[in-house]
C-alpha positions as CSV (number, residue, x, y, z in Angstrom):
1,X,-8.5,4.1,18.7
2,X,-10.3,6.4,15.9
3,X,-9.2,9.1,14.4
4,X,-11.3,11.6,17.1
5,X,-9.9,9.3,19.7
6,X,-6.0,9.6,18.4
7,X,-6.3,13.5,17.7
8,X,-7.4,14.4,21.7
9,X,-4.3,12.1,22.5
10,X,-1.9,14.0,20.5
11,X,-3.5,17.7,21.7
12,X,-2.8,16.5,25.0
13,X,1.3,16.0,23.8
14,X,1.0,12.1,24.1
15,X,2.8,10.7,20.8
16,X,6.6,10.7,19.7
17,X,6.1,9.3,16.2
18,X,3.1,6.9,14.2
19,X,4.6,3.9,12.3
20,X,2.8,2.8,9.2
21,X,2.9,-1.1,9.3
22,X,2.5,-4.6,7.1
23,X,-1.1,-5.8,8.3
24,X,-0.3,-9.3,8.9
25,X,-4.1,-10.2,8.4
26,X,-4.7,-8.8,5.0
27,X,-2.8,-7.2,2.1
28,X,-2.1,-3.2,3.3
29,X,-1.0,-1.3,5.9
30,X,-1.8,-0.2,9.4
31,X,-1.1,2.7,11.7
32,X,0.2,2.8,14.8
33,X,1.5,5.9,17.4
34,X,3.8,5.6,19.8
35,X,3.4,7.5,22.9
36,X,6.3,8.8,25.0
37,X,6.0,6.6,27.2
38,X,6.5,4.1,24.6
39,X,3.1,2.9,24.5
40,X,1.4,1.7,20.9
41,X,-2.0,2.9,20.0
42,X,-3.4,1.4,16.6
43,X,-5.9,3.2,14.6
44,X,-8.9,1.8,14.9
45,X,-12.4,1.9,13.3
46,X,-15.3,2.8,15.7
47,X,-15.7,-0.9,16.2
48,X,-12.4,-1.5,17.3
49,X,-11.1,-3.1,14.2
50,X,-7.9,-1.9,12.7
51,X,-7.9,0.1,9.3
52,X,-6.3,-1.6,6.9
53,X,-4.9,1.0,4.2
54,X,-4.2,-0.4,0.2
55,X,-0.9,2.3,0.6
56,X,1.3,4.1,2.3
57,X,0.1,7.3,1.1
58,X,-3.4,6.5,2.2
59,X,-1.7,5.8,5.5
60,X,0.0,8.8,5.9
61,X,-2.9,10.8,4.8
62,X,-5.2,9.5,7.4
63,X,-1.8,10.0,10.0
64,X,-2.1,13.6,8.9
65,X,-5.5,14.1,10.2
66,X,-4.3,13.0,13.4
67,X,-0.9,14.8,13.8
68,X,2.0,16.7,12.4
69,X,4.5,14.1,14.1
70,X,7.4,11.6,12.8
71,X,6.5,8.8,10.7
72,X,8.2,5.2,10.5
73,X,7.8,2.8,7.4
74,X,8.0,-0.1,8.2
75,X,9.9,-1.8,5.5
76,X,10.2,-5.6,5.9
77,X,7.6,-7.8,7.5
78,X,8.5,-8.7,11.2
79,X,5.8,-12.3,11.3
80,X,8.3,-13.3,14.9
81,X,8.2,-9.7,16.2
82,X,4.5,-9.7,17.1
């Protein structure tokens, strides 16, 4: 989802926390919220892709435009978990 996409979802109360990632595709990081419910939304460009950051400041920066909420680092890569 963008970042116009992820900021309606969080004015409407949707996320607990966003997690910056490992991209297992390329060197960096990704984003991802996690709903209440539990549910994962991955920030996306406008073509769906997911944005790859070079750091976790850049990550968090871009979470901040978003929301104000929790945020995970994800420390260790998880290849199995996915």
């Amino acid at each position: 989802m963008t970042v116009s996409e992820l900021r309606t979802l969080h004015q409407q109360h949707r996320f607990k926390e966003a997690e910056i990632l490992h991209d297992i595709i390329s060197p960096g990081w990704i984003v991802e919220f996690r709903g209440q419910d539990g549910r994962l939304y991955e920030m996306t460009d406008t073509l769906g892709c997911p944005v790859s950051f070079s750091s976790t400041e850049e990550a968090r920066d871009h979470i901040h435009l978003v929301a104000d909420c929790p945020i995970q680092v994800e420390h260790l890569y998880h290849f199995f978990e996915r």
